[in-house]
Backbone as CSV, one residue per row, in Angstrom:
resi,resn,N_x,N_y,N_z,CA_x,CA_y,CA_z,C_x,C_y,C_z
1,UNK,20.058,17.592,-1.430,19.148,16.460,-1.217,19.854,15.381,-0.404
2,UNK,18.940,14.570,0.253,19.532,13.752,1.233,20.219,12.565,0.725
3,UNK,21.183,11.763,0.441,21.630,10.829,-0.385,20.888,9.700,0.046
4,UNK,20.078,9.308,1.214,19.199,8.174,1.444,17.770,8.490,2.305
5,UNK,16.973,8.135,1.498,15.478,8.101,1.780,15.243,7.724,3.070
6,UNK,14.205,8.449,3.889,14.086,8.159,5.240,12.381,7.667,5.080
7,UNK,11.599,8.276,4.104,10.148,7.826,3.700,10.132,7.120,3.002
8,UNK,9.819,6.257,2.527,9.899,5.582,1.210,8.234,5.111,0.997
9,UNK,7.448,5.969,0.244,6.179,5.596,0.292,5.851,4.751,-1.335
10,UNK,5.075,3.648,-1.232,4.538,2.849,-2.470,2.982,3.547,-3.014
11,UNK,2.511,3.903,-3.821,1.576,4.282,-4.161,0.586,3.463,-5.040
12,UNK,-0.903,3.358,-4.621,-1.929,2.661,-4.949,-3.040,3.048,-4.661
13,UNK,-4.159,1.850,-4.633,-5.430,1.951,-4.551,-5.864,1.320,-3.213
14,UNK,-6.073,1.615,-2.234,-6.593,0.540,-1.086,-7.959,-0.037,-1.874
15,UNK,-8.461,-1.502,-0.336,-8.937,-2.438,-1.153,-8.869,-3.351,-1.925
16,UNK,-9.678,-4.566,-1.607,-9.569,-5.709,-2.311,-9.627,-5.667,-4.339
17,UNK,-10.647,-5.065,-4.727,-10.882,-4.727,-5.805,-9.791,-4.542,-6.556
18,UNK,-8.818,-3.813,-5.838,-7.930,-3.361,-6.661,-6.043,-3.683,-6.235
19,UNK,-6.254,-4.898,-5.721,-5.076,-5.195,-5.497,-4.846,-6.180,-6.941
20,UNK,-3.777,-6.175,-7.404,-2.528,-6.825,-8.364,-2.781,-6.081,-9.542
21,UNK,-3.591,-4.913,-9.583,-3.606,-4.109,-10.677,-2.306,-3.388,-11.046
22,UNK,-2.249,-2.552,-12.212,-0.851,-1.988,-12.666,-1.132,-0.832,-11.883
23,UNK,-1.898,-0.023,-11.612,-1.711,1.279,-11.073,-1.165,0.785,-9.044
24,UNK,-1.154,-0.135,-8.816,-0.961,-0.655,-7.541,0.433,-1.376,-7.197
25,UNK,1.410,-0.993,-8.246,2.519,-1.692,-8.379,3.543,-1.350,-7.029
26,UNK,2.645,0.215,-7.016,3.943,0.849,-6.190,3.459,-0.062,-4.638
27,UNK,2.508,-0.351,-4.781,2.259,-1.477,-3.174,2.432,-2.626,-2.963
28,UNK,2.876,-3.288,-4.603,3.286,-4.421,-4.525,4.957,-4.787,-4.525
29,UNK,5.730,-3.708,-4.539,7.131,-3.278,-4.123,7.052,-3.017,-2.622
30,UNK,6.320,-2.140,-1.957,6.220,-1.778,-0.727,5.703,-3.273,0.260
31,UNK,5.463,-3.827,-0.253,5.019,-5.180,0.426,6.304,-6.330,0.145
32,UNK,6.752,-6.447,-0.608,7.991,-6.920,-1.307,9.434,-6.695,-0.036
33,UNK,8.999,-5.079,0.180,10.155,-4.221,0.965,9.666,-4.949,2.143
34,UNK,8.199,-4.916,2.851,8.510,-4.855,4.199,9.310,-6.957,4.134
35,UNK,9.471,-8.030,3.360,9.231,-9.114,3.611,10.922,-9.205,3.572
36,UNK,11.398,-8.340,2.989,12.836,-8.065,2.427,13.465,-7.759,4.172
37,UNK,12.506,-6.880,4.548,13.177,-6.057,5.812,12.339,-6.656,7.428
38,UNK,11.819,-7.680,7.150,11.232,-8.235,7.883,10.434,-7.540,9.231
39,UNK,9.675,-6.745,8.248,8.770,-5.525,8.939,7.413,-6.049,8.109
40,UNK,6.406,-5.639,9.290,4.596,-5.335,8.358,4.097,-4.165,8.768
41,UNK,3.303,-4.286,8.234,1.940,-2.752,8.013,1.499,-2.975,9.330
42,UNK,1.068,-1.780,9.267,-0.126,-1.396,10.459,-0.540,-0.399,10.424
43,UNK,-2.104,-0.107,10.014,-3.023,0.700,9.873,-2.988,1.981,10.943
44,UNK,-2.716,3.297,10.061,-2.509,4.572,11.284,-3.633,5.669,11.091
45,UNK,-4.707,5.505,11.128,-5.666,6.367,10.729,-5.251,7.890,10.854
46,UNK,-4.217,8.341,11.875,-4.294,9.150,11.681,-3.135,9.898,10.502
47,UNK,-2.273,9.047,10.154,-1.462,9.257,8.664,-2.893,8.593,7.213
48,UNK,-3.612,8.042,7.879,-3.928,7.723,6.159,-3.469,6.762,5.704
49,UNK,-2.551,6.096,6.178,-1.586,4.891,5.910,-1.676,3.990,6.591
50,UNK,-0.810,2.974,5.890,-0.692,1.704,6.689,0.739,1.668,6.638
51,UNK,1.595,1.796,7.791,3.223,2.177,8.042,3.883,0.914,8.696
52,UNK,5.492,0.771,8.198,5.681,-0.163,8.620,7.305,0.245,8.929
53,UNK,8.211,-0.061,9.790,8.971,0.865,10.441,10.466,-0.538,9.834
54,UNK,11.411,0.195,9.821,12.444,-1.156,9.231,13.860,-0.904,9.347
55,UNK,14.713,-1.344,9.596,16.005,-1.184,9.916,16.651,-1.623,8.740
56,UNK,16.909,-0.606,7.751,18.351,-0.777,7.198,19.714,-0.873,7.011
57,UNK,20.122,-1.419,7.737,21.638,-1.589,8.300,22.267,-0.514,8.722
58,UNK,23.149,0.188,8.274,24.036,1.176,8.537,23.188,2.486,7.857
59,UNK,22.362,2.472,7.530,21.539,3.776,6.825,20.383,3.800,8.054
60,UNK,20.072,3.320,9.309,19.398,3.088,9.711,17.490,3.182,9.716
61,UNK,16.781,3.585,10.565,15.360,3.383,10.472,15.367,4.299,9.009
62,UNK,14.270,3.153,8.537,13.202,4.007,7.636,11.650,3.486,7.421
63,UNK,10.821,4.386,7.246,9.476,3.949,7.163,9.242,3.999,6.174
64,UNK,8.234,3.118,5.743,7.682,2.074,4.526,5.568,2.977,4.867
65,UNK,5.688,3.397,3.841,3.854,3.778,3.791,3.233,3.302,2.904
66,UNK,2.327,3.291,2.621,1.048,3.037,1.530,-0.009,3.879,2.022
67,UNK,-0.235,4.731,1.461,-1.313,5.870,1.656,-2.617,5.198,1.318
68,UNK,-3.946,5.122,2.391,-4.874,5.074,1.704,-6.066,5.679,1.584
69,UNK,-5.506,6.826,0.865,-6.508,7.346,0.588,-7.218,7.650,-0.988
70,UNK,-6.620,7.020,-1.363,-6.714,6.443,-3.158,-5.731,7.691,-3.875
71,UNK,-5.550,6.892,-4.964,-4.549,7.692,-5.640,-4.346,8.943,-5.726
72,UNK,-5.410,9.894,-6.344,-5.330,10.841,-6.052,-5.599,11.340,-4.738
73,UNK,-4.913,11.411,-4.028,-5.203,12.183,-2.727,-4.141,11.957,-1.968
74,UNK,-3.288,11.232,-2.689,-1.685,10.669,-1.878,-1.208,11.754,-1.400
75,UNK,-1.499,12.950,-1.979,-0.461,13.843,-1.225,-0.474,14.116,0.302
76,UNK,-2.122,14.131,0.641,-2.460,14.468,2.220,-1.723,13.369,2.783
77,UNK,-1.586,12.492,2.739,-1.101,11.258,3.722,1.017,11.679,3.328
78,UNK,1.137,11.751,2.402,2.533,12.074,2.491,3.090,13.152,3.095
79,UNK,2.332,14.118,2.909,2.736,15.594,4.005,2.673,15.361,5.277
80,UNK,1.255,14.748,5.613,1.220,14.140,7.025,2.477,13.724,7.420
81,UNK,2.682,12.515,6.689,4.011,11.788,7.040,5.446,12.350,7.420
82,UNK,5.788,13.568,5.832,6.642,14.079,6.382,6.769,14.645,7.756
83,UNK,5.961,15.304,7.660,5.514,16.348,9.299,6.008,15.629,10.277
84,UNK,5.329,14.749,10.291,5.495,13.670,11.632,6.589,12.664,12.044
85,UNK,7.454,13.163,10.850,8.872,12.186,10.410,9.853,13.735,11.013
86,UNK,9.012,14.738,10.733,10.244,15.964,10.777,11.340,15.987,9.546
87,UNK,10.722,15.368,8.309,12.148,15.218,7.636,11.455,16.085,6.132
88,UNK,12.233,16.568,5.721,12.060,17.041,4.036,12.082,16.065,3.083
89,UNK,10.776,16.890,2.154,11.004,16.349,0.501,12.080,15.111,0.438
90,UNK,13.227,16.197,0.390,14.539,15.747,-0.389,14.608,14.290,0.270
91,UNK,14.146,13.828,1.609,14.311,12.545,1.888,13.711,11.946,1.519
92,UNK,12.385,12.544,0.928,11.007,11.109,0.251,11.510,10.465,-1.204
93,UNK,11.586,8.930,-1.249,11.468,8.081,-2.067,9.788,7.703,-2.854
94,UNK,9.144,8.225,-3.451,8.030,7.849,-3.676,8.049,6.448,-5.311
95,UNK,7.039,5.507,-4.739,7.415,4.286,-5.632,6.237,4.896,-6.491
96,UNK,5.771,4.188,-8.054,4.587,4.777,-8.505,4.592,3.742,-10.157
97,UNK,3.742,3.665,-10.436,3.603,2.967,-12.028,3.980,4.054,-12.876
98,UNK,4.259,3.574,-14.033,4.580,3.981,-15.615,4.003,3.802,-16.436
99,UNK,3.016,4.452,-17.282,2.860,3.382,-18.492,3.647,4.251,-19.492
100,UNK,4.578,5.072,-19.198,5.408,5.440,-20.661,6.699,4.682,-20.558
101,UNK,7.095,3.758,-19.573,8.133,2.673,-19.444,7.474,1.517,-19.983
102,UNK,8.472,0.474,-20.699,8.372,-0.783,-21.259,7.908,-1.824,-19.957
103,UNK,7.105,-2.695,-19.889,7.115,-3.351,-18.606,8.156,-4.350,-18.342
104,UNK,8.584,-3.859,-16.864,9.361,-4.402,-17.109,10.772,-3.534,-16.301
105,UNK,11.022,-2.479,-17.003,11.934,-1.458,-16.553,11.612,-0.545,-15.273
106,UNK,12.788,0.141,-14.866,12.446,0.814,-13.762,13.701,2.303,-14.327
107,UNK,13.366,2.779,-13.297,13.706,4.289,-13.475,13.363,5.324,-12.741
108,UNK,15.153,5.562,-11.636,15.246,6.470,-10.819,14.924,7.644,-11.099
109,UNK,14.992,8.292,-10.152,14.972,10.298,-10.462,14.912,10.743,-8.989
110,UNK,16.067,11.684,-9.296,15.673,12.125,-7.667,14.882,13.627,-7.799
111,UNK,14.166,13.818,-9.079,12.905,14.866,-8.558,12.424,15.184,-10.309
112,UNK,11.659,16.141,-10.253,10.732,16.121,-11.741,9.847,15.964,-11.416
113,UNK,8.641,16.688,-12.953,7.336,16.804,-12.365,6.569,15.703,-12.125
114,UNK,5.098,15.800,-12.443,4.070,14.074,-12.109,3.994,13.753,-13.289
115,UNK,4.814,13.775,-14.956,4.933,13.335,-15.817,2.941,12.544,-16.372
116,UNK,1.760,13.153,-15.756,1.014,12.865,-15.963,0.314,12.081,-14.933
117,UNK,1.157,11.741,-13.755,0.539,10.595,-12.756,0.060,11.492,-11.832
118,UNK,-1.976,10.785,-11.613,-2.168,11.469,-10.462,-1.723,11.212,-9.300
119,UNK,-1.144,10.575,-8.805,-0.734,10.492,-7.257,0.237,11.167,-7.188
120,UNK,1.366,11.411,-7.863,2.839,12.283,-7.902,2.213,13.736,-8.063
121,UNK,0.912,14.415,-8.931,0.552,15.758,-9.007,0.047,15.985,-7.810
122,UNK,-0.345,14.971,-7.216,-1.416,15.125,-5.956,-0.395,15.744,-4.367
123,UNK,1.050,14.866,-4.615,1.856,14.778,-3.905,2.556,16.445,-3.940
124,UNK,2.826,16.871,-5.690,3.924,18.085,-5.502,2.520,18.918,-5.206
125,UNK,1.523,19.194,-5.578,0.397,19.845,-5.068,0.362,20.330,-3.710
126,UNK,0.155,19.070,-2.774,0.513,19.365,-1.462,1.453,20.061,-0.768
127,UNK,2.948,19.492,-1.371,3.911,19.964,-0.694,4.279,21.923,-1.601
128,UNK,3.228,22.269,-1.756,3.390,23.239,-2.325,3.780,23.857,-4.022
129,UNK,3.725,22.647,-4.343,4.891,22.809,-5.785,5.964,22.254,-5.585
130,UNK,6.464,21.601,-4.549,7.618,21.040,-4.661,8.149,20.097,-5.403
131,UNK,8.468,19.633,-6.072,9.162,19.047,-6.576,10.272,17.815,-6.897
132,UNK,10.909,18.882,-5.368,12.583,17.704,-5.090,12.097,16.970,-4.315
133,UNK,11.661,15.986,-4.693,11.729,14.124,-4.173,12.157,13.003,-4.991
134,UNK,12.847,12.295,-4.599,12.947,11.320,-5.406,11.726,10.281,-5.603
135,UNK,11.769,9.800,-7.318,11.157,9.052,-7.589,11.572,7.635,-8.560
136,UNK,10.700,6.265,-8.056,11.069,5.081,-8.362,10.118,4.909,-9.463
137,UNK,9.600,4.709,-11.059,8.709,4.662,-11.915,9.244,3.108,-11.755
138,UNK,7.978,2.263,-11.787,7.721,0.913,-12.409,7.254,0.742,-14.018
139,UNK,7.648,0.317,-14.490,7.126,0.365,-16.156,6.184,-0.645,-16.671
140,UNK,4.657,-0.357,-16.361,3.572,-0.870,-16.688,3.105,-1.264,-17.897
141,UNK,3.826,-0.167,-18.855,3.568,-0.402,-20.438,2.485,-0.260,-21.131
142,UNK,1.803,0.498,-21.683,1.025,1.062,-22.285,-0.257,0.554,-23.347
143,UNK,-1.068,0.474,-23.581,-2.205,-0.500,-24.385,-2.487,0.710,-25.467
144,UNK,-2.622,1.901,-25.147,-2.957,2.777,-26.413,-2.197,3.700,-26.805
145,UNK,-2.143,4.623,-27.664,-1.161,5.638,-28.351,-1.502,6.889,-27.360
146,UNK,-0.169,7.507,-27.268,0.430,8.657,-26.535,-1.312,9.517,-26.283
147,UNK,-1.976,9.772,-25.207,-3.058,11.208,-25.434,-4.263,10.358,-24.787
148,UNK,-4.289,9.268,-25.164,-5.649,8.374,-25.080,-6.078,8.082,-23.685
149,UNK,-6.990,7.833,-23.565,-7.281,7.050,-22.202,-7.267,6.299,-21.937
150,UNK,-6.248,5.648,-20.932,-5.870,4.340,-20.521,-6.049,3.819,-19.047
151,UNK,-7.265,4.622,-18.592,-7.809,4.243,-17.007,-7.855,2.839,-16.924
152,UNK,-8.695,2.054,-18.065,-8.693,0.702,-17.988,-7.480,0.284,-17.973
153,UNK,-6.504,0.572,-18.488,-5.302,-0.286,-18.668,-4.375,0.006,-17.406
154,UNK,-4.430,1.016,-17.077,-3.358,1.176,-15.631,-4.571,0.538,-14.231
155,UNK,-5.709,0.382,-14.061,-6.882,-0.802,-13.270,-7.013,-1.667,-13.300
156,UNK,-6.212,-2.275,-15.022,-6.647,-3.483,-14.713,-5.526,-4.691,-14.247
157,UNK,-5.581,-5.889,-14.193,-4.620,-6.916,-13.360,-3.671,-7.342,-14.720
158,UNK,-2.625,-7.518,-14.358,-1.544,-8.051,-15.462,-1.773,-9.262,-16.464
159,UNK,-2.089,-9.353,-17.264,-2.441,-10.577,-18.485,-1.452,-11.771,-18.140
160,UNK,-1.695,-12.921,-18.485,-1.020,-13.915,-17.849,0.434,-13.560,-18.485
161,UNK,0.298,-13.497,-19.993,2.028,-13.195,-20.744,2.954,-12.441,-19.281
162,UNK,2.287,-11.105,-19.019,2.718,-10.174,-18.043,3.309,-10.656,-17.109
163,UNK,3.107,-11.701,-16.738,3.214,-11.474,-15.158,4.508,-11.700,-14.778
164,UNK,5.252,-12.612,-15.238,6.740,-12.664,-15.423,7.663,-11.223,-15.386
165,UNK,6.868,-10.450,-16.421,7.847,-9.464,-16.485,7.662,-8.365,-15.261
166,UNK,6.402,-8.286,-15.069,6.015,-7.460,-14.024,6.721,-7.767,-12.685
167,UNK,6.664,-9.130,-12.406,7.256,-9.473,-11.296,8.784,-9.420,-11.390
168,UNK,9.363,-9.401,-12.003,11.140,-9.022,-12.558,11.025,-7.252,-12.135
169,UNK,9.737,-6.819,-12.487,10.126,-5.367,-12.456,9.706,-5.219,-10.664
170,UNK,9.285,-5.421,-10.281,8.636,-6.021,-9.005,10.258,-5.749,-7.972
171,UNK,10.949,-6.873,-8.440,12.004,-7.813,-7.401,13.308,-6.629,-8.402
172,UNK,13.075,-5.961,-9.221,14.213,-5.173,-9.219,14.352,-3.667,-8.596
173,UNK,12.863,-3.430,-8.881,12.538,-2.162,-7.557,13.009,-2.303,-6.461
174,UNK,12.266,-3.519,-5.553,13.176,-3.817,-4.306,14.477,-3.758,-4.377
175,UNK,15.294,-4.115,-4.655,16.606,-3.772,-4.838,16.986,-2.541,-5.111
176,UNK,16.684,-1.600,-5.723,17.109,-0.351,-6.465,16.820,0.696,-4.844
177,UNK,15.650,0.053,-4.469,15.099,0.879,-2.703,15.995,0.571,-1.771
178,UNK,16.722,-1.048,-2.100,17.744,-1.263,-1.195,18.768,-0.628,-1.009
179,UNK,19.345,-0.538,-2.584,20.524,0.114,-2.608,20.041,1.850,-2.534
180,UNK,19.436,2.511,-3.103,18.651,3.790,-2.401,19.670,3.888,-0.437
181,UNK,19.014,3.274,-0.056,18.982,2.782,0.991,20.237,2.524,1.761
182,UNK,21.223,2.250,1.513,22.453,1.622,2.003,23.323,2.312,1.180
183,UNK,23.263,3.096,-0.065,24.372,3.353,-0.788,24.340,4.991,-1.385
184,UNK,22.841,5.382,-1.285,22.724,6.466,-1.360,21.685,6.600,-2.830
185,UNK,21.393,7.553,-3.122,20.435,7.631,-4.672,21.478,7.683,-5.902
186,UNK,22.248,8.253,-5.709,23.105,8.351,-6.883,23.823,7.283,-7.086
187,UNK,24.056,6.628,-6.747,24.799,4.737,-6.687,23.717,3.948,-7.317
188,UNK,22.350,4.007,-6.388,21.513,3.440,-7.066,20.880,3.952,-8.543
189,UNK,20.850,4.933,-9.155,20.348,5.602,-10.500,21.234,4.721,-11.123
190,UNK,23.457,5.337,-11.429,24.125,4.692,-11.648,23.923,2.865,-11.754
191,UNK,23.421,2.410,-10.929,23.026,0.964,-11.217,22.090,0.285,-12.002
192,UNK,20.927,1.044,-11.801,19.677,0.972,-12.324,19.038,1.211,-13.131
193,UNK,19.537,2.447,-13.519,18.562,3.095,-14.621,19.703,3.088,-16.029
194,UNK,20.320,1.901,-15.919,21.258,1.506,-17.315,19.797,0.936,-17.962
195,UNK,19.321,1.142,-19.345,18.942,0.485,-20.401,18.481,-0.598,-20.584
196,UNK,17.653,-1.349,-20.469,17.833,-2.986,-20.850,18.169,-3.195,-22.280
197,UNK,19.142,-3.918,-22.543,19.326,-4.037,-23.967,18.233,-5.226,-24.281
198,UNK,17.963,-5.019,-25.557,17.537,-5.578,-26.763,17.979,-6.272,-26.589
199,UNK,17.230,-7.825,-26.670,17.559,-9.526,-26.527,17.681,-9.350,-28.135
């Protein structure tokens, strides 16, 4: 696998309706990234996306996506992408919500299945079953017990308590993509995916 991401796609919902929701986190990191890297979007109909191109120092170009073709269906716009990048799996960073993380936390992986998320099943679907990509989970945090249906709760917008923590989980993603980015995936896991202790 490639030690630094050359795709780095955020995953969501296009549309007004559904911007600052929890299932849209992964676009509110990807927007975070381009302000970090002083890059914007621009709508590519023919990726499905809205792409935004960015210079990371010594790791050089990488592109920034947001697929929109709603969640489930992320995968067509990411294959696209690869294709047209010429680059493998092993280089895609895909960002994405949690609700089996505390909000709040984050948590590398550089591959594993869609742990239940449709946009990540939608994604290894496409690429055949594949698998090896790395992935960034945001930790949305959960409203009902393990099985249940929680469409409302990953749609809807962060409760005022929330928003603090969300945005901590927000501004530590960016960073974790940075270092991704400049230092490789395994530097960044090592950094990142330590525990938050218990206040």
């Amino acid at each position: 696998m490639s030690a630094r991401p050359k795709l780095v796609v955020g995953l969501g919902n296009p549309g007004k309706e559904y911007e600052g929701t929890r299932h849209n986190i992964g676009f509110a990191v990807l927007d975070r990234l381009a302000e970090k890297f002083g890059c914007s979007f621009r709508s590519k109909w023919r990726f499905s996306a809205k792409i935004a191109e960015a210079a990371a120092g010594d790791a050089g170009k990488v592109v920034l996506a947001k697929p929109q073709t709603f969640m489930n269906r992320s995968g067509s716009a990411v294959n696209t992408l690869l294709k047209w990048l010429k680059v493998e799996p092993g280089q895609l960073l895909v960002i994405v919500d949690d609700a089996d993380l505390p909000l709040g936390q984050i948590r590398l992986r550089v591959a594993g299945g869609s742990g239940g998320h449709n946009g990540l099943r939608s994604i290894i679907e496409t690429l055949g079953g594949n698998e090896e990509f790395a992935r960034l989970r945001v930790g949305i945090g959960r409203s009902a017990p393990l099985g249940a249906d929680i469409s409302g709760h990953v749609l809807g917008r962060f409760a005022p308590p929330e928003r603090e923590l969300a945005g901590q989980a927000v501004a530590a993603a960016v960073e974790a993509v940075d270092c991704c980015l400049r230092e490789g995936l395994t530097e960044a896991m090592n950094q990142f995916n330590r525990k938050k202790s218990a206040d």
